[in-house]
N, C-alpha and C positions, 0 to 999 in steps of 0.2 A: 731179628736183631738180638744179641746176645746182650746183657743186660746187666752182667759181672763187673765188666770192669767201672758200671755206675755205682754199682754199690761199693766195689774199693774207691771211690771217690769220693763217696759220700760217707766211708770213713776215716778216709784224709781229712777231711772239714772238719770229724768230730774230733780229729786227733791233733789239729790247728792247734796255736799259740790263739788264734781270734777265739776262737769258737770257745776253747776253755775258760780263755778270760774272759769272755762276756757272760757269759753261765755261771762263773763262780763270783761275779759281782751282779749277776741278776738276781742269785738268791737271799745274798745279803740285803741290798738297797729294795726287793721287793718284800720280803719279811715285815718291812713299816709298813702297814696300810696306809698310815696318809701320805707317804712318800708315794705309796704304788699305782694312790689315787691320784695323785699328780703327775705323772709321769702318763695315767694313761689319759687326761686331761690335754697334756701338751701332744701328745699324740692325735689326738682328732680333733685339737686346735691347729696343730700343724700340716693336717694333711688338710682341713679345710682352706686354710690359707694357701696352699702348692694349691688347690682344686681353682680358688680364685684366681690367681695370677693365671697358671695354663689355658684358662678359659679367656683370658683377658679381661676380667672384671676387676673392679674396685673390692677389694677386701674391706669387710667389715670394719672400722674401727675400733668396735668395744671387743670383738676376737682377738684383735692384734693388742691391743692391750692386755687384756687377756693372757694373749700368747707371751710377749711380753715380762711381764710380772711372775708368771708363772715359769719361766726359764731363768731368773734372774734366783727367785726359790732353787731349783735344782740344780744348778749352775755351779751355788755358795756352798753344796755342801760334796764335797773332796769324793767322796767315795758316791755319789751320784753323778757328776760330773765324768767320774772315772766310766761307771755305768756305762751312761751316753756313748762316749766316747769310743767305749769299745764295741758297743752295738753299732757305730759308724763304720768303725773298720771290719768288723763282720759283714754288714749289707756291702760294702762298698768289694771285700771281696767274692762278694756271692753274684755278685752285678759283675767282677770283670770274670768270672767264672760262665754264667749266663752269656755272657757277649761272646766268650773264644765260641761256647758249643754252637749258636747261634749260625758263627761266621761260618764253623765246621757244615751243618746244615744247610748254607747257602740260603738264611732266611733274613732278611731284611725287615729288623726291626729299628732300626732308624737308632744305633749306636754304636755303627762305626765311627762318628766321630767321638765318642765317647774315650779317655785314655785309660790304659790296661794297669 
């Protein structure tokens, strides 16, 4: 398998409108360490909380507060907010990126129904 035209793809992504703007507000907003230490707080507060619900369990209370509080922090301040935000629209293109190759392959990872 030739393996070129992955690498011009994968510097389409770097060449992105996402990918730019998430990088040049990741440097900014992570510069704070205490901002960078809440961000990565909210991060494996939030992935615990997706682990609980996928499992079907009752999520923690004192995480979701937790989670909570700590989004309502990063939330308030414009240019972390901004942050976030464009780290959504990065994954969220990287996921429907993931899903064409995916279909390409004929491999069945359960998000076809997922929207492009």
């Amino acid at each position: 398998m030739e393996y070129s035209k992955a690498h011009a793809l994968a510097q389409d992504i770097r060449d992105s409108e996402e990918y730019r703007t998430y990088h040049a507000l990741k440097d900014e907003v992570m510069a704070d360490e205490t901002t960078a230490a809440l961000i990565r707080e909210y991060r494996k507060l939030s992935v615990s909380l997706q682990m609980a619900a996928v499992s079907g369990r009752q999520a923690d209370s004192e995480d979701m507060q937790r989670f909570s509080g700590i989004s309502a922090l990063l939330f308030a301040k414009p240019e972390v907010s901004q942050y976030l935000l464009a780290e959504m629209r990065l994954q969220q293109a990287m996921a429907d990126i993931f899903r064409i190759l995916t279909e390409a392959a004929d491999i069945d990872m359960g998000l076809s129904d997922m929207q492009a």
